[in-house]
N, C-alpha and C positions, 0 to 999 in steps of 0.2 A: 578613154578610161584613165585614170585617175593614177601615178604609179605610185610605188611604196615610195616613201620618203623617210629620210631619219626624223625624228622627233626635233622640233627645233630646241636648243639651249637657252632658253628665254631670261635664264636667271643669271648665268656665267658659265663655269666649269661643269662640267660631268658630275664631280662631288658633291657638290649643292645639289639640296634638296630639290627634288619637282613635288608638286602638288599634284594629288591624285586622287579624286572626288568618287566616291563612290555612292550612289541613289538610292537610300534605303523608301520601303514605301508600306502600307498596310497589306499586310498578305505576301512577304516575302521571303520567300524560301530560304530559310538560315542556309541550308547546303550552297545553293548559289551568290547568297551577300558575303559567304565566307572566301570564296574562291577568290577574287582579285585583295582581300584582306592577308589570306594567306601568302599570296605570290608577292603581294608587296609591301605588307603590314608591318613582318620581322624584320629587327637589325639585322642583315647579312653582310653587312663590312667585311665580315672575316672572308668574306665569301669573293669579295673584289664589287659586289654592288653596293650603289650610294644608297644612303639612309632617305624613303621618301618620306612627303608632310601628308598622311591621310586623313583626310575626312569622308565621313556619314553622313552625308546629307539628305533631308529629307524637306516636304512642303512647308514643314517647321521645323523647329530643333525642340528636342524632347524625344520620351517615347515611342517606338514602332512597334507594333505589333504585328510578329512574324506567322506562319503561314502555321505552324505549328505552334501556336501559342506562347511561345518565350518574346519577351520585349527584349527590343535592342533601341538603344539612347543614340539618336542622331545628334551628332558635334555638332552639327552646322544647320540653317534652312538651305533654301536654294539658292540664294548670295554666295556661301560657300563655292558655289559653280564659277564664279564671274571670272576668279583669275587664275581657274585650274589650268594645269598642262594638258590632264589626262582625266575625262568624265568617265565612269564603267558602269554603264544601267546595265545590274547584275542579271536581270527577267525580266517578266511583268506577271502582273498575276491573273490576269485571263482576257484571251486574244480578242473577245467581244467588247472590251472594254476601253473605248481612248483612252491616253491620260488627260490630266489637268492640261486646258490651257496655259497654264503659267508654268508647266514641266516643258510643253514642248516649245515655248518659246524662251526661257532656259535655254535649252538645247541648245536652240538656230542660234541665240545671241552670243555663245560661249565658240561652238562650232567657226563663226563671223570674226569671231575674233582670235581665232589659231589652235583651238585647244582641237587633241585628237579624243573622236567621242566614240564608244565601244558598247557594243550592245551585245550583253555575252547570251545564249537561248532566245528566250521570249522577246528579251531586251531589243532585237531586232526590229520587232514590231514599233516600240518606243518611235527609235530613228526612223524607221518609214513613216507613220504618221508626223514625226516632227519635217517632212521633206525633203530629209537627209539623203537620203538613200536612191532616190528618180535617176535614173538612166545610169545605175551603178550596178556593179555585182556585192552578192549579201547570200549570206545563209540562216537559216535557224534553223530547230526544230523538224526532224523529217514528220513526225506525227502533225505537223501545222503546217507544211508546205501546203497545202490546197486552199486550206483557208488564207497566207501569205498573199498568194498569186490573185487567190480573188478580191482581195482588198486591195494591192498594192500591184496592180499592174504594168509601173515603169518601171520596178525594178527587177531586176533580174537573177534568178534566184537558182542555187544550187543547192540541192537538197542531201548532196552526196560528198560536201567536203568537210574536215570538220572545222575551219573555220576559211574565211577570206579577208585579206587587207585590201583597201583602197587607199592607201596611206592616211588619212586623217579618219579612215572612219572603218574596223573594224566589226566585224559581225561572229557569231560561232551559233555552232549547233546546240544540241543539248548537252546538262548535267555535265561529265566529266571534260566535254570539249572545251568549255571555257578555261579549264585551266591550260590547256595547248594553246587557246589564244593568246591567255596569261604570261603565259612564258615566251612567246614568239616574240609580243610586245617588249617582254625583257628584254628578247634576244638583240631588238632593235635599239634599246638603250642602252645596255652594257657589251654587247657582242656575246657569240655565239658562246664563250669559254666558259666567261661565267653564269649565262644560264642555266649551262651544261651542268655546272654544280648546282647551283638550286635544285634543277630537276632532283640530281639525286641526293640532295640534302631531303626533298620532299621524297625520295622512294618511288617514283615515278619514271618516263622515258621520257627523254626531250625530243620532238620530234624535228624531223625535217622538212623543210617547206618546198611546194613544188608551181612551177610556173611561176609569172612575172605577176600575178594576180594572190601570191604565195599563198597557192592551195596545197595544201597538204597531201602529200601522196599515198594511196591506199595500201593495205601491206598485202606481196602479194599470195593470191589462193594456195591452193597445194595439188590443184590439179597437175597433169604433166606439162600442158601447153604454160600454165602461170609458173611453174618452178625453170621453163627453160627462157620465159623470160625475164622472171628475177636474176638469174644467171649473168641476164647478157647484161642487163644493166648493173648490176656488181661489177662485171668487167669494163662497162663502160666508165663505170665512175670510178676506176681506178687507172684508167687511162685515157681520163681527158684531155691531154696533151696531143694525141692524134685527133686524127681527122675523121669525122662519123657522118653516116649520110644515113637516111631510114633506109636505103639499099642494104646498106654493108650493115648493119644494125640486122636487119632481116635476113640476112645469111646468114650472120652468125648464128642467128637464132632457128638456124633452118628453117625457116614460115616464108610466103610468098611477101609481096612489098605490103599486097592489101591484108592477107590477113594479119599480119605483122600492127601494122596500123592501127587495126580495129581493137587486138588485144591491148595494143598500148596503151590507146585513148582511154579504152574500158579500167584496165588496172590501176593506171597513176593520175588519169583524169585532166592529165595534158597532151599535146603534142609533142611530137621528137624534138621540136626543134626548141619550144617552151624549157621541158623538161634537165634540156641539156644548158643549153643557156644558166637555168637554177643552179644547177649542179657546178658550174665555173665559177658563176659567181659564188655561192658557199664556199669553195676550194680555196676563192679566192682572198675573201671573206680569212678563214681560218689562218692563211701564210702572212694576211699583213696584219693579223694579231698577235700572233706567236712568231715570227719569223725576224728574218735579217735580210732577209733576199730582196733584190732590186727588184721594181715594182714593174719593168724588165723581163726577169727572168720570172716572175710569178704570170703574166700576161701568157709568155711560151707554154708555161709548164700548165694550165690550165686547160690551153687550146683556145685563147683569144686570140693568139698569134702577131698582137701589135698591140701597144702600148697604149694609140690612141681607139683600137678598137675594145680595151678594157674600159679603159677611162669612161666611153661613151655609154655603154652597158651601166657601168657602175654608176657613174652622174643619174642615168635617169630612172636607174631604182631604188637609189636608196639617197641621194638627192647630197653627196657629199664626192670630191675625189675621192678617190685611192689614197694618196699623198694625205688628205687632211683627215681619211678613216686612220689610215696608221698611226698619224699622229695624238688624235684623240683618242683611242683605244690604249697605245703602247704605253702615253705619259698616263693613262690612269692603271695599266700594268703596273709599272716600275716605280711608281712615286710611292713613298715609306705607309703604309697603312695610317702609323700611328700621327702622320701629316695629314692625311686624308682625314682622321674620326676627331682632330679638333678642330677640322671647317661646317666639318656634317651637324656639330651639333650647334 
């Protein structure tokens, strides 16, 4: 499988614009073409994120007629695609329908040539019939899971997260989950901090991602047995610097090893050993954005316990050191705003 990777910088710096193409199509749901427009349409400089170049792209450029009758004017055809960083087929407008030949070969051709492609809802469908998707993990749609599986049976499908990355090629569930995709994609370009503002510039919660597959962890029930293991894991994630075994994990939580296990798997929809992993890296994540601390002493304090057993973790999920996240993050922290908005523009 596929790991998360950083977005590559195809242009130069951070502050330069990426291109980020968005698939308008006949019968599209304004709610959904709005979602990656909103996340990444607005200047947010103020915000610490770079100014992206968006386009509309459609089979031509002109007029779309949305699912609701309002036209929206695509900027672009689907050339517009050739030298995006980032494709976002917002849906599709009904699951019995391929697209266009020349959308899904679009796709493969841009895909071929580095761009990461995201299928927010329906949009899933898109990338499976474009080929994208065969021997990967993917979600959409829980109301379309059955027909998914019965059309697309190499890929492999979670009907219960609300979105999954495979590094180059995201997927989400329905309606509101794309914009969780939306922002996680941010996450992975400007880092966690400032998403964390967007999110609530948009009046929304920025979520947290869970497993190496960065599934989204489910919030938990309010039964007894799920509030005594939200518990344990609040404590775990505040003392990720020791040492945790699903033993010691299940005593805490007073439950046997197995049914310890089982409520796990069920609630956050990983493994212990997934789960925790996420959660270091996050931790870790957060200290070489904000912090000063030798990359050393964040390795200890996380519970990677060795520098090169962060290093290793880190390299192969988000496809960058330690040392060179810090660097890229920290100089687009600290460099003068108003140095940053006359390269942007």
């Amino acid at each position: 499988m596929e790991k998360t990777v950083a977005i590559p910088l195809r242009r130069g710096p951070l502050e330069e614009a990426r291109i980020i193409a968005v698939l308008a199509f006949d019968g599209v749901s304004p709610f959904h073409l709005s979602v990656p427009l909103l996340v990444f349409g607005e200047d947010r400089r103020d915000l610490g994120v770079p100014r992206f170049q968006l386009r509309v792209c459609s089979t031509q450029a002109g007029p779309v007629r949305s699912l609701m009758g309002m036209q929206v004017n695509a900027s672009h055809g689907l050339r517009g695609l050739q030298n995006a960083d980032i494709i976002i087929v917002p849906s599709w407008r009904d699951t019995q329908e391929p697209p266009s030949r020349e959308i899904l070969e679009a796709l493969q051709r841009a895909y071929r040539h580095g761009a990461t492609i995201v299928g927010l809802c329906l949009g899933a469908f898109v990338l499976a019939e474009a080929g994208l998707l065969d021997g990967r993990n993917a979600t959409t749609h829980w109301n379309w899971a059955v027909v998914f599986r019965e059309r697309f049976p190499h890929v492999r499908l979670d009907e219960e997260v609300l979105y999954v990355d495979e590094g180059r090629l995201l997927t989400s569930a329905g309606t509101a989950a794309g914009l969780d995709c939306c922002l996680h994609l941010l996450r992975r370009i400007c880092g966690a901090e400032a998403a964390n503002r967007v999110a609530r510039r948009l009046v929304i919660a920025p979520h947290r991602s869970g497993g190496q597959a960065q599934f989204i962890e489910k919030p938990m029930p309010t039964s007894p047995t799920g509030h005594r293991l939200g518990t344990v894991l609040d404590w775990a994630s505040a003392h990720l610097g020791e040492s945790h075994s699903i033993d010691s994990l299940a005593q805490h939580a007073a439950m046997s090893r197995r049914t310890f296990t089982r409520h796990f798997q069920k609630y956050t929809g990983s493994s212990v050993h997934q789960w925790l992993l996420q959660q270091r890296l996050s931790a870790a994540t957060r200290l070489l954005e904000g912090g000063t601390q030798s990359v050393e002493v964040i390795a200890t304090a996380v519970g990677f316990g060795s520098v090169v057993a962060l290093r290793q973790q880190f390299v192969r999920t988000y496809g960058v050191s330690p040392q060179a996240y810090r660097r890229q993050f920290q100089a687009s922290a600290t460099e003068p705003m108003a140095s940053r908005r006359s390269r942007t523009r």
